[in-house]
N, CA and C of each residue as an Amber inpcrd file, in Angstrom:
protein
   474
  -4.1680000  12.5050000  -5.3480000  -4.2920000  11.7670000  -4.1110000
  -4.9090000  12.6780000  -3.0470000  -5.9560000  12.1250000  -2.3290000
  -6.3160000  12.8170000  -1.1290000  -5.5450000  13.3390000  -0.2350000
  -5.9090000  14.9390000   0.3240000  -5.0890000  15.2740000   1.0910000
  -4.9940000  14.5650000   2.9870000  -4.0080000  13.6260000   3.2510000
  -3.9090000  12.9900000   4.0160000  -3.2710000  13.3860000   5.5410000
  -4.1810000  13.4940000   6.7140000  -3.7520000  14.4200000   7.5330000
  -3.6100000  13.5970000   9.0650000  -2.4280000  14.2220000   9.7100000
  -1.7250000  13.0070000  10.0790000  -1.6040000  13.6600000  11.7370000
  -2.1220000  12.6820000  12.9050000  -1.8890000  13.2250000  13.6570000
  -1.0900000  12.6710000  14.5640000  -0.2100000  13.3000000  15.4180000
   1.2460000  12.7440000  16.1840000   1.1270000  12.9140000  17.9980000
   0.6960000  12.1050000  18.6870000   0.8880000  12.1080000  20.1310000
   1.9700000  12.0790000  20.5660000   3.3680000  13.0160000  20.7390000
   4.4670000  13.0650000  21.2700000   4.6310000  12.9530000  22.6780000
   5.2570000  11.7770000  22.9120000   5.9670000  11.6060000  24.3790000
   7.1260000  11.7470000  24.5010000   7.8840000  11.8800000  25.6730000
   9.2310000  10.9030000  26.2870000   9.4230000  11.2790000  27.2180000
  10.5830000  10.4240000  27.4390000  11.1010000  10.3870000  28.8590000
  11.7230000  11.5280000  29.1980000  12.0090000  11.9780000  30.3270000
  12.7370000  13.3760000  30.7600000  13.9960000  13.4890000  30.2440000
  14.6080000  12.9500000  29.7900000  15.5720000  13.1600000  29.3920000
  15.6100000  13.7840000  28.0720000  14.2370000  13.3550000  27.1650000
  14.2980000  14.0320000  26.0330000  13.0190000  15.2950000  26.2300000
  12.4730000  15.7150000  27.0410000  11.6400000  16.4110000  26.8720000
  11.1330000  17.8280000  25.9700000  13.0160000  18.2530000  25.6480000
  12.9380000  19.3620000  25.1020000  13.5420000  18.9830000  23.4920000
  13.1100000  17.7910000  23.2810000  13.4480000  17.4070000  21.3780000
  12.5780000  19.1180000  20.6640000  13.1660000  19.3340000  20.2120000
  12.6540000  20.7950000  19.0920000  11.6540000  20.6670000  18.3690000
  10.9310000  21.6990000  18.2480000   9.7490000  21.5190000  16.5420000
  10.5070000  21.2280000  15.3200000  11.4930000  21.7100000  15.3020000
  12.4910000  20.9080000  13.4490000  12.3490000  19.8850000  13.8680000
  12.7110000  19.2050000  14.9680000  13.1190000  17.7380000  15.3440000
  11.9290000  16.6010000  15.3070000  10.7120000  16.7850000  15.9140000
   9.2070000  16.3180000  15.5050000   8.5920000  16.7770000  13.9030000
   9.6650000  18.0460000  13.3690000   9.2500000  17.8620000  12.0520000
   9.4990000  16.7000000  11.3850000  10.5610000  16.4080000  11.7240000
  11.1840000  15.7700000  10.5610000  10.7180000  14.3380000  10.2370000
  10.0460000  13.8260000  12.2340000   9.8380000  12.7380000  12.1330000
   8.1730000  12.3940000  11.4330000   7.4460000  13.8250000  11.3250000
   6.1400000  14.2740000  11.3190000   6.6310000  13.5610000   9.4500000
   7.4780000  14.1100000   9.1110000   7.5020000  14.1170000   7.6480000
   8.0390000  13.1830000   6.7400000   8.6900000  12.0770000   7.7580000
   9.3540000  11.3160000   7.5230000   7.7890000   9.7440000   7.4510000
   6.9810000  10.1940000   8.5670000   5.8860000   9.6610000   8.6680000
   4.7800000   9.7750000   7.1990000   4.6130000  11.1450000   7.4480000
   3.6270000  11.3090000   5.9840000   4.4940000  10.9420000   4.3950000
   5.7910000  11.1490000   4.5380000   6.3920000  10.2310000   3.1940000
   5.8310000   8.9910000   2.7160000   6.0610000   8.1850000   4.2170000
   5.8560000   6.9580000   4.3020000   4.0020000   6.0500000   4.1450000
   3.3820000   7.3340000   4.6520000   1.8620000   7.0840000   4.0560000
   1.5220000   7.1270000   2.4960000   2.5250000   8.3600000   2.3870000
   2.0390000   9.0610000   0.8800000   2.9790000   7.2410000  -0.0790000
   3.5140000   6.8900000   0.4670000   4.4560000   5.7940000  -0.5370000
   3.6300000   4.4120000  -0.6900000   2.8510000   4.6110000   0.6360000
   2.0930000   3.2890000   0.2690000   1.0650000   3.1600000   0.2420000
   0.2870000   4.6470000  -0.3730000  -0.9410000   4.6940000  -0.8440000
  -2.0990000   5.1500000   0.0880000  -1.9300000   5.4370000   1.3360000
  -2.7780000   5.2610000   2.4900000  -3.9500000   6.8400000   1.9840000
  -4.8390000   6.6030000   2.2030000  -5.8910000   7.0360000   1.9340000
  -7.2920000   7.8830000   2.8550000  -6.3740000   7.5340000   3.8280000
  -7.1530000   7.6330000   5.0260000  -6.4850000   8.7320000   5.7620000
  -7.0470000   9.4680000   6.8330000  -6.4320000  10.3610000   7.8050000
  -5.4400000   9.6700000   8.9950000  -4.4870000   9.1600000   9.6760000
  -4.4830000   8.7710000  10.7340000  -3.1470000   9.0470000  12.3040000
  -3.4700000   8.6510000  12.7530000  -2.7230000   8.8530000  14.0980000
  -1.7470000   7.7180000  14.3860000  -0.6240000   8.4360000  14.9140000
   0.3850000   7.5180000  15.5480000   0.6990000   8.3850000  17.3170000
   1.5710000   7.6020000  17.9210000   2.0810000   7.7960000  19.1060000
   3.2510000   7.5870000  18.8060000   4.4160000   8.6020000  19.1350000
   5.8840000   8.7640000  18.8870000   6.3800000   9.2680000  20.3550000
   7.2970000   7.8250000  21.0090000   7.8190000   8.2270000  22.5650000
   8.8550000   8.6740000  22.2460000   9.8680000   8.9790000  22.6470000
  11.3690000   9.2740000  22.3070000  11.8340000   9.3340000  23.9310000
  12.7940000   8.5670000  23.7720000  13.2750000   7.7190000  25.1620000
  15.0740000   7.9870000  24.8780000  15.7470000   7.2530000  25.9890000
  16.9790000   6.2440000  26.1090000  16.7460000   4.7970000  26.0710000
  18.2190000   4.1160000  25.7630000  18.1790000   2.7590000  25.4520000
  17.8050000   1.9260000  26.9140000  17.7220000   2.6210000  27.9980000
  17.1600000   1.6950000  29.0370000  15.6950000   1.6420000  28.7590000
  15.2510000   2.8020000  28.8580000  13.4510000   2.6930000  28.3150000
  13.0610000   2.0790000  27.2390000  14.2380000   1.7460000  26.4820000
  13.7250000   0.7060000  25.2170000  13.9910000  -0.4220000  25.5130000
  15.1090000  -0.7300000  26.0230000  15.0680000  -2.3420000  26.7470000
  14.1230000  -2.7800000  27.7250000  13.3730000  -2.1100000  28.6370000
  12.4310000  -1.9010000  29.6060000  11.1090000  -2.9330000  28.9870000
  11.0090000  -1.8620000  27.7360000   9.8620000  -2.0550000  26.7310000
   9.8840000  -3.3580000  25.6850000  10.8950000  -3.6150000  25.2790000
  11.7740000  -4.4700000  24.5860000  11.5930000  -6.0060000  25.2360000
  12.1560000  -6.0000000  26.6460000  12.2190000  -7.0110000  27.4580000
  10.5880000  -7.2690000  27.7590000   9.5400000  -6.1400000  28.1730000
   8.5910000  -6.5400000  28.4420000   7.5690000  -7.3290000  27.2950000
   7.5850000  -6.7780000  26.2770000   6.9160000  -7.2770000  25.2000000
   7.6610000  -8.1980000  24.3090000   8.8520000  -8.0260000  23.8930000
   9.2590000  -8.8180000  23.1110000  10.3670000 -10.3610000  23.5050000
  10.2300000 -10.1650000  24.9910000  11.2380000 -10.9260000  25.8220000
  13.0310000 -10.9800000  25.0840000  13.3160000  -9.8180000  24.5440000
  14.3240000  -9.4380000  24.4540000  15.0710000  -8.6740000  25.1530000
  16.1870000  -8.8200000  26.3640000  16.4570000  -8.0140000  27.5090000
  17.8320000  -7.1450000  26.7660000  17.5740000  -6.2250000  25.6010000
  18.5300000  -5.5420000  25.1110000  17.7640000  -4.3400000  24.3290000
  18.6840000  -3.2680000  24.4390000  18.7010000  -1.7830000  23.8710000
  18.1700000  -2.3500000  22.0090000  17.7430000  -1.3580000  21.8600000
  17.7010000  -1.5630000  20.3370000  17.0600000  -0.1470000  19.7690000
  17.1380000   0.2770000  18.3680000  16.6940000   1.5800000  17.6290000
  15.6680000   2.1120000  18.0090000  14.4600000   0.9990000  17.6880000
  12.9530000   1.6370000  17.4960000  12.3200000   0.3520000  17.7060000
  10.9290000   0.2200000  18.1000000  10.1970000  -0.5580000  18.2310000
   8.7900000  -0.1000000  17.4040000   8.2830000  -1.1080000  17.2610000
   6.5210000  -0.7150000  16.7990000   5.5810000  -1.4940000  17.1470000
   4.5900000  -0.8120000  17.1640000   3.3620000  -1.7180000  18.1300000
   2.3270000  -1.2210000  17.3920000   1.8460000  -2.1060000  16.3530000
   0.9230000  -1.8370000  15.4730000  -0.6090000  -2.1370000  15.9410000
  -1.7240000  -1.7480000  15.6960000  -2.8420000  -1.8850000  16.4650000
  -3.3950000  -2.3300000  15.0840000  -3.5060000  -2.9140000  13.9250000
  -4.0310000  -3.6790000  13.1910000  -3.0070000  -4.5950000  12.4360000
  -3.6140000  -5.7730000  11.3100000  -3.2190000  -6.5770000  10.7870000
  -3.7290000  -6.4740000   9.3990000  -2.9210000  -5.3810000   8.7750000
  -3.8840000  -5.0130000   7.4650000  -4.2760000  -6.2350000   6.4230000
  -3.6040000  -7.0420000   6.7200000  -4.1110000  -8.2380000   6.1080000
  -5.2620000  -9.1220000   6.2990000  -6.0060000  -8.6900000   7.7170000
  -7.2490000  -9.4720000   8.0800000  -8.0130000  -8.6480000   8.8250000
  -7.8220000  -7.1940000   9.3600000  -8.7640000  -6.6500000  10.2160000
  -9.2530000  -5.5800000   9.2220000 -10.4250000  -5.2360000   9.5190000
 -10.8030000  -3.6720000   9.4900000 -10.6560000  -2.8150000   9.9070000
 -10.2520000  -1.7030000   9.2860000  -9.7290000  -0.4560000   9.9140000
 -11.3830000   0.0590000  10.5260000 -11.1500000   0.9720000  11.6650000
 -11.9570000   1.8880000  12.1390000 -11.4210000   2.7440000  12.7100000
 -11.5420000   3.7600000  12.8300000 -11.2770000   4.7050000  13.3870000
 -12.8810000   6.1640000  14.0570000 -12.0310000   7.1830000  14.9120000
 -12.8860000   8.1970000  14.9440000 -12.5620000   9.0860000  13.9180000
 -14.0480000   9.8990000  13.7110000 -14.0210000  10.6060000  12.4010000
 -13.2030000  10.2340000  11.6370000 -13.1580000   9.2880000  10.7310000
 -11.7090000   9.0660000   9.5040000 -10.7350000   8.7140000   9.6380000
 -10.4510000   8.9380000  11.1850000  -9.1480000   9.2490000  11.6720000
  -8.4310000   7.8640000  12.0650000  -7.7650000   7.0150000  11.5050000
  -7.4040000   5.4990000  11.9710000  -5.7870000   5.8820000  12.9470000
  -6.6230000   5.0380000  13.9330000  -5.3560000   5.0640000  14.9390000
  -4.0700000   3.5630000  14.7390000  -2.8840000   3.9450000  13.9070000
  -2.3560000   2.8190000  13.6980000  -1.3760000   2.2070000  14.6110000
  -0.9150000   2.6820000  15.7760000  -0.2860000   2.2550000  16.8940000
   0.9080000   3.3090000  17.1140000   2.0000000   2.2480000  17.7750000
   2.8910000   3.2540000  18.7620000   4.1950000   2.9540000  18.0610000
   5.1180000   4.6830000  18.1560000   6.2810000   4.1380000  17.6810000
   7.2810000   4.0670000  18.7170000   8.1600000   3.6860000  19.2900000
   8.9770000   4.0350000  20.3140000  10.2070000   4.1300000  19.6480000
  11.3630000   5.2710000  19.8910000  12.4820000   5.5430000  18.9500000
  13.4340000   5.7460000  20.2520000  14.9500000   4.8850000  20.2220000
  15.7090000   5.0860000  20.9430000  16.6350000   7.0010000  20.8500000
  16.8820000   7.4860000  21.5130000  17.4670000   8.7160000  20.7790000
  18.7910000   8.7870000  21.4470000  19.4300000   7.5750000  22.2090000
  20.5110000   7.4480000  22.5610000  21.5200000   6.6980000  21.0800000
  20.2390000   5.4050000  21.2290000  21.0030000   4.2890000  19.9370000
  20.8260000   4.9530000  18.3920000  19.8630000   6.0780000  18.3300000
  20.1110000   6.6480000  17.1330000  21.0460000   7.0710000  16.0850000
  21.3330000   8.3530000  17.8570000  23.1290000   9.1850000  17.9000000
  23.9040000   8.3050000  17.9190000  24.2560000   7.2880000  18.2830000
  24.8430000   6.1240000  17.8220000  25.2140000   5.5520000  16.6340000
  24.1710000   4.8990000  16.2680000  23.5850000   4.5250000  14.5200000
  24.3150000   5.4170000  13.6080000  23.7800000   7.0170000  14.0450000
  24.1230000   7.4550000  12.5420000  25.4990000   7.6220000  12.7700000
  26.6290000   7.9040000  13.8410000  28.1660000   8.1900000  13.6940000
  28.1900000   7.0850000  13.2450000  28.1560000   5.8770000  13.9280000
  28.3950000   4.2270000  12.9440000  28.1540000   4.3470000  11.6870000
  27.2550000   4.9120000  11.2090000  27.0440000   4.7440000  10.0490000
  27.1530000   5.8940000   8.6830000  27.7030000   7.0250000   9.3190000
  28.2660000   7.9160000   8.8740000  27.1880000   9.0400000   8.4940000
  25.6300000   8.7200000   9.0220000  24.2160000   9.5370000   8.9290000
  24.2510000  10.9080000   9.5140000  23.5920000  12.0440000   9.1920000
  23.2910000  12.9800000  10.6020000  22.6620000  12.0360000  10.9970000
  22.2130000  12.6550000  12.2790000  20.9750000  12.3340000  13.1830000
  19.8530000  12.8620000  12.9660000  19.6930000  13.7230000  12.1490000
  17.9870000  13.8600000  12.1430000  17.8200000  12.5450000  10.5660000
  18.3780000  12.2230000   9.8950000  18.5470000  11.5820000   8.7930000
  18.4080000  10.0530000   9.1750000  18.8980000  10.0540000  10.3820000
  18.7450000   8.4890000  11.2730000  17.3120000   8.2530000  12.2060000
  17.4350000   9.5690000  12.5630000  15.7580000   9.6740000  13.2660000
  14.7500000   9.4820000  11.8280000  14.7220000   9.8660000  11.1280000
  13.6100000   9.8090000   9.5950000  14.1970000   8.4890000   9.5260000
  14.9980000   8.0950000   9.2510000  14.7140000   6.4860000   8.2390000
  14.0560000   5.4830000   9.4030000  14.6400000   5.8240000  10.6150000
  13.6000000   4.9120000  11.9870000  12.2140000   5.2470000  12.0310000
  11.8970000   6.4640000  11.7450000  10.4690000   6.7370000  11.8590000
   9.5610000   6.1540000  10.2210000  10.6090000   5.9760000   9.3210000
   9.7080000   5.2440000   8.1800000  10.1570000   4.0330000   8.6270000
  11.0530000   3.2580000   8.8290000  10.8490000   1.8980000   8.6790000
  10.0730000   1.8290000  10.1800000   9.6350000   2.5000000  11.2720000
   8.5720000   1.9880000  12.4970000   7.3750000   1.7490000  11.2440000
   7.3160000   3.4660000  10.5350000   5.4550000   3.2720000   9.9610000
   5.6960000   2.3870000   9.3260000   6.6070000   1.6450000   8.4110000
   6.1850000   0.6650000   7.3110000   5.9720000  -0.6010000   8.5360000
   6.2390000  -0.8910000   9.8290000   5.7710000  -1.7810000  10.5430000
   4.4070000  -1.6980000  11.0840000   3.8430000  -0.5370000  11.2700000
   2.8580000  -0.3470000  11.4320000   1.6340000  -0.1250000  10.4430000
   2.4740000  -0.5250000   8.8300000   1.4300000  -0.6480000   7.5840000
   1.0880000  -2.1490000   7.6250000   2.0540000  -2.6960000   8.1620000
   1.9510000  -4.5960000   8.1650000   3.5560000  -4.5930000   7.2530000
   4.3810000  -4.0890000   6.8130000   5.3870000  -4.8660000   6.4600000
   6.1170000  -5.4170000   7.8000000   6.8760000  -6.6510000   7.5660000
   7.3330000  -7.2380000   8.8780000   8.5410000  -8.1910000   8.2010000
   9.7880000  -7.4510000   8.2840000  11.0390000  -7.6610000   7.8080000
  11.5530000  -9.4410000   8.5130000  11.1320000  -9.5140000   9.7700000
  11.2990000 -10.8140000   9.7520000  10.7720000 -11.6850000   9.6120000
   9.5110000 -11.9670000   9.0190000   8.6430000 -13.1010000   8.3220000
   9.5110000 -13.7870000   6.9050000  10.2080000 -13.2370000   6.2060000
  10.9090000 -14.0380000   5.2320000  12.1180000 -12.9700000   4.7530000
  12.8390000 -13.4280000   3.6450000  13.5820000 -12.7880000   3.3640000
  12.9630000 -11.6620000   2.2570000  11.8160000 -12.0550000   1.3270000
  11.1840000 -11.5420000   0.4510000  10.1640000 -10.6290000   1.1650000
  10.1690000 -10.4500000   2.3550000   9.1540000  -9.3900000   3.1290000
  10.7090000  -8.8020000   3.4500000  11.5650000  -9.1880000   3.9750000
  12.8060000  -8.3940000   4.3190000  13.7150000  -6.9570000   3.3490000
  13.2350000  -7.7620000   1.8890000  13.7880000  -6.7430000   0.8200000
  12.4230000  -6.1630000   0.3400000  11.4040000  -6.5220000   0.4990000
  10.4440000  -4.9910000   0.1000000  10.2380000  -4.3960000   1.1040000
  10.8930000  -4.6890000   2.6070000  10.5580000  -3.4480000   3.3270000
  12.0530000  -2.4150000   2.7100000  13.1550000  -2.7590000   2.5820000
  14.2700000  -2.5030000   2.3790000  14.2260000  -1.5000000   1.2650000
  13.2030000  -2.0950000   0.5030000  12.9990000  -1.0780000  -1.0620000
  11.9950000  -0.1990000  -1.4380000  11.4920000  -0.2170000  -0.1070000
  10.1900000   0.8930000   0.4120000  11.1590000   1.9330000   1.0190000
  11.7860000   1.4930000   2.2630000  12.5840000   2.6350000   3.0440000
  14.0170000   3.3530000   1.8280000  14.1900000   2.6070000   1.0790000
  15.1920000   3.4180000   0.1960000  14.4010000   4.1310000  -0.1340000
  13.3020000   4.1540000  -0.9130000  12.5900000   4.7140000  -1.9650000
  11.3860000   6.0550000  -1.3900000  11.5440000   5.6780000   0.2360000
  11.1240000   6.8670000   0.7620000  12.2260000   7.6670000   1.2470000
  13.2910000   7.0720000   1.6760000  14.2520000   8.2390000   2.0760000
  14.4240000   9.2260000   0.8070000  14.5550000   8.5090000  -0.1240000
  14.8430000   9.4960000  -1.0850000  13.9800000  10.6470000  -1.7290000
  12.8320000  10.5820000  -0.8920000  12.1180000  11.7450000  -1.1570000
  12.4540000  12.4690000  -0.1580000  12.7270000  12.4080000   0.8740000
  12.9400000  13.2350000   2.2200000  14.3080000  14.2700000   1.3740000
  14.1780000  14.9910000   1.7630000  15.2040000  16.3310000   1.8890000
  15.4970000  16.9520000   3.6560000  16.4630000  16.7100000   4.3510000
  16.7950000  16.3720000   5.9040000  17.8280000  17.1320000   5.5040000
């Protein structure tokens, strides 16, 4: 497989400004898992904010007219099912991820996760939204996104 090279525009809000290089590793790697799983072939770019759950409801409410906190959002800039990719030099820009890092630390005590282990499975199931899987179109798009994100966590070592 081509060597696939991946580039990451890191934001956030002040509150997270000082997230670590392990900490953008993980999500860096949790990302290229998630290319390498579904074949992607191409070089490309994402945008990764890392916020609180007000800046995700902010975002949430504005676009999705949902006025509530939630994990992660994605804002995909194609429809791999009907557009053409383009990009500069090679480089396809596939959209934005936004990751709560309040509701994360959250998530994983609920759910008995670390947190960098909760940050990676949000940052593959954003990219598999930003490949075109879309968990709420049916129930049968719901379990192959479900059996993509198992099947990439389990390559991750976190």
């Amino acid at each position: 497989m081509k060597d696939v090279k991946l580039f990451i525009d890191f934001s956030s809000t002040k509150k997270f400004e000082e997230c670590d290089y392990y900490f953008k590793l993980v999500i860096r790697r949790a990302i290229l898992a998630t290319l390498e799983h579904e074949g992607v072939l191409f070089n490309a770019e994402a945008s990764v904010t890392l916020c609180d759950n007000d800046y995700i409801r902010r975002i949430n409410k504005q676009y999705r007219d949902k006025d509530s906190a939630t994990d992660v959002l994605s804002f995909p800039l194609y429809d791999f099912s009907t557009e053409e990719l383009f990009g500069v030099d090679d480089t396809v820009p596939l959209g934005d991820i936004v990751i709560s890092i309040e509701r994360a630390k959250a998530q994983a005590r609920e759910l008995g996760n670390t947190f960098l282990t909760e940050v990676a499975f949000l940052a593959v199931h954003s990219t598999l939204h930003l490949l075109g899987y879309d968990h709420e179109r049916s129930a049968e798009d719901d379990e192959a996104q479900c059996q993509a994100q198992r099947e990439i966590m389990a390559t991750l070592e976190i």
